[in-house]
C-alpha positions as CSV (number, residue, x, y, z in Angstrom):
1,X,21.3,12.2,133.1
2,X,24.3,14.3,131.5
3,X,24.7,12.1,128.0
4,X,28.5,12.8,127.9
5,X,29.1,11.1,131.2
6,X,26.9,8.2,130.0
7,X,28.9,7.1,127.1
8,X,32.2,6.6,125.7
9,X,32.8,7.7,121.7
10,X,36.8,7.0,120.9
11,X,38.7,9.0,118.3
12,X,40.0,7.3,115.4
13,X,43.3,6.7,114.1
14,X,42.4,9.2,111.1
15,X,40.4,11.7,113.5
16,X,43.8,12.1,115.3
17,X,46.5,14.8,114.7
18,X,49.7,14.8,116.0
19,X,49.6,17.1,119.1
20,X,46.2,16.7,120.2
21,X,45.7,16.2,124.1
22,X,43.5,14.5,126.4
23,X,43.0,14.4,129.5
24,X,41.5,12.0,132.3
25,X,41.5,12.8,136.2
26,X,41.1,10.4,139.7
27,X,41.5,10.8,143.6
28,X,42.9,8.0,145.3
29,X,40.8,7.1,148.0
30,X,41.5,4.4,150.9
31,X,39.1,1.9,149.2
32,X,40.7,2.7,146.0
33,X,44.3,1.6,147.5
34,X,43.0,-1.3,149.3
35,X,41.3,-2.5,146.2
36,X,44.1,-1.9,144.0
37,X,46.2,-4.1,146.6
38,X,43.4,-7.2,146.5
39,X,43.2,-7.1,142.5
40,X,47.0,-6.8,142.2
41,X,48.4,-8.8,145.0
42,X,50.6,-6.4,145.9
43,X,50.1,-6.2,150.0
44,X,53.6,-4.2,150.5
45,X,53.2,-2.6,154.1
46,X,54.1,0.8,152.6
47,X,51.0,1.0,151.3
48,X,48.5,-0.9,153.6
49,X,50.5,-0.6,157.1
50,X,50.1,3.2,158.7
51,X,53.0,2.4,161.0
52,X,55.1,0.7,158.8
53,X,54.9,3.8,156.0
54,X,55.4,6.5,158.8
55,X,58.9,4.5,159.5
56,X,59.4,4.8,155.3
57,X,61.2,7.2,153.6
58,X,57.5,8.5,152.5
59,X,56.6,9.1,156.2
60,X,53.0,8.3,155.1
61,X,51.1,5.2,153.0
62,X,51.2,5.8,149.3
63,X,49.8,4.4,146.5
64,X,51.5,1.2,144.5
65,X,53.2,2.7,141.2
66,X,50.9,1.1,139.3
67,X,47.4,3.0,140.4
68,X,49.1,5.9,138.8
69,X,50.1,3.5,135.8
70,X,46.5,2.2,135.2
71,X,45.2,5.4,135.5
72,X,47.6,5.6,131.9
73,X,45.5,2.6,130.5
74,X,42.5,4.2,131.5
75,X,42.7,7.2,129.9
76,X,44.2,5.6,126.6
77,X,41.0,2.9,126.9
78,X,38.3,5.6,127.5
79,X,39.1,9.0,126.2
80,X,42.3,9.1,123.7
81,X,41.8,6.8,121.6
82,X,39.0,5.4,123.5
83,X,37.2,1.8,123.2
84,X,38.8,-0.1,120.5
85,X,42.8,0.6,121.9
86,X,45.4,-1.8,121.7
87,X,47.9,-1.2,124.0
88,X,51.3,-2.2,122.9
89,X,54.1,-0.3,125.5
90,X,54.6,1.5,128.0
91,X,57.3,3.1,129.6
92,X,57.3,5.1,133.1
93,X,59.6,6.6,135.2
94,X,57.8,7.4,139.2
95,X,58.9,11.3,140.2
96,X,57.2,11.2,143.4
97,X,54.7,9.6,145.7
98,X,50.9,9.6,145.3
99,X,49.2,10.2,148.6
100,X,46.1,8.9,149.8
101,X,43.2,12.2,148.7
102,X,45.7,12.9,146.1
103,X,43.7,14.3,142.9
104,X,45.8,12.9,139.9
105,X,45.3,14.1,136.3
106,X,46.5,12.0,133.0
107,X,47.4,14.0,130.4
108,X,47.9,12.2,127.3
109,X,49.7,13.7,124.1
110,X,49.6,12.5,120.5
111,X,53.5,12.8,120.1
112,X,53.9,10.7,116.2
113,X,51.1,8.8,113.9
114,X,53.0,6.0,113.1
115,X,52.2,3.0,110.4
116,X,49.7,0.5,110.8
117,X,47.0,2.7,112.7
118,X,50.1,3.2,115.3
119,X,50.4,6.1,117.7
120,X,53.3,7.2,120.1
121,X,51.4,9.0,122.9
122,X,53.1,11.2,125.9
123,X,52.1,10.3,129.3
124,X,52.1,13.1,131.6
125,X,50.4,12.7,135.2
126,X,50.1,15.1,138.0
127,X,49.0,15.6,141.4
128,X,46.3,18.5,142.4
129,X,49.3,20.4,143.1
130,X,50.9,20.1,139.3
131,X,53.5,18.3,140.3
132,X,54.7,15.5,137.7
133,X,54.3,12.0,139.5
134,X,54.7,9.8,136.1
135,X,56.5,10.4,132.8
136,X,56.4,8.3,129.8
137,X,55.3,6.9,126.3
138,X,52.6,4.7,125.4
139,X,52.3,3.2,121.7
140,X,49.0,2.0,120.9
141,X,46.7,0.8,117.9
142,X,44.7,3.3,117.2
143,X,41.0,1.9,116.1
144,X,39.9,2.7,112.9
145,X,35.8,2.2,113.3
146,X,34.2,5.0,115.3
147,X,32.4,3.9,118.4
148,X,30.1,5.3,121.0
149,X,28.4,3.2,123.4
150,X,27.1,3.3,126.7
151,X,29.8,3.7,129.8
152,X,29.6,-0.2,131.8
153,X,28.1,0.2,134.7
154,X,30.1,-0.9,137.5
155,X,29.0,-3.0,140.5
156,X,29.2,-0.9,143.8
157,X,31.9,-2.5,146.2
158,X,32.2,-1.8,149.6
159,X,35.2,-2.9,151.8
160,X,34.5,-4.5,155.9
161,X,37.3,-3.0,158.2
């Protein structure tokens, strides 16, 4: 078993430099999506309905906004700053549709150190193709204790169709 994949260790407030990057990367698959649409209640047809989304201005199912948006929180919870993160904001503006097989990779940027263990952190998030799908700025607390533990393991999940 590969150690690194195993365990999450955050970065402290005072390990942290302005400019310093991270980054964090998912594909959407279809039990992803339908997932994401039972935890969230959001069941809009655009995302769920095949023939409803090929009538949409997408011409195809895409993911809900907020996939791409948690993928944000993800990456601020597990690799920059890691476990111990308080997230405070978040702003996001959605450039373009994520598609189902879409590869997406966070890339988070240490933009200001701000008082009180505060950090100002650039959200950048792009397809497989390096296009921009999400823009925006997270501010966070920082913690201040270093951490490393092991990664939860999750319960497999498997969705009847």
């Amino acid at each position: 078993m590969n150690d690194t994949l195993d365990t999450l260790e955050n970065l402290t407030y005072d390990e942290l430099n302005e400019g310093d990057t991270a980054t964090f990367t998912r594909t959407l698959t279809e039990d992803e999506l339908i997932l994401f649409a039972a935890v969230s209640g959001d069941v809009n047809p655009v995302h769920l309905d095949k023939e409803f989304a090929a009538h949409s201005m997408f011409k195809e199912r895409i993911a809900h906004g907020m996939w791409s948006g948690s993928l944000i929180s993800a990456a601020l919870a597990t690799v920059m700053p890691g476990p111990g993160t308080i997230y405070l904001e978040q702003s996001l503006a959605f450039k373009r549709p994520v598609k189902l097989d879409d590869t997406i990779t966070v890339t988070l940027k240490v933009l200001r150190k701000e008082p009180k263990n505060r950090l100002l952190v650039e959200c950048d998030v792009r397809n497989q193709n390096g296009q921009q799908v999400v823009a925006g700025e997270a501010r966070v607390i920082a913690p201040t204790e270093k951490v490393r533990l092991h990664k939860p393991i999750l319960p497999a999940i498997s969705i009847d169709r």
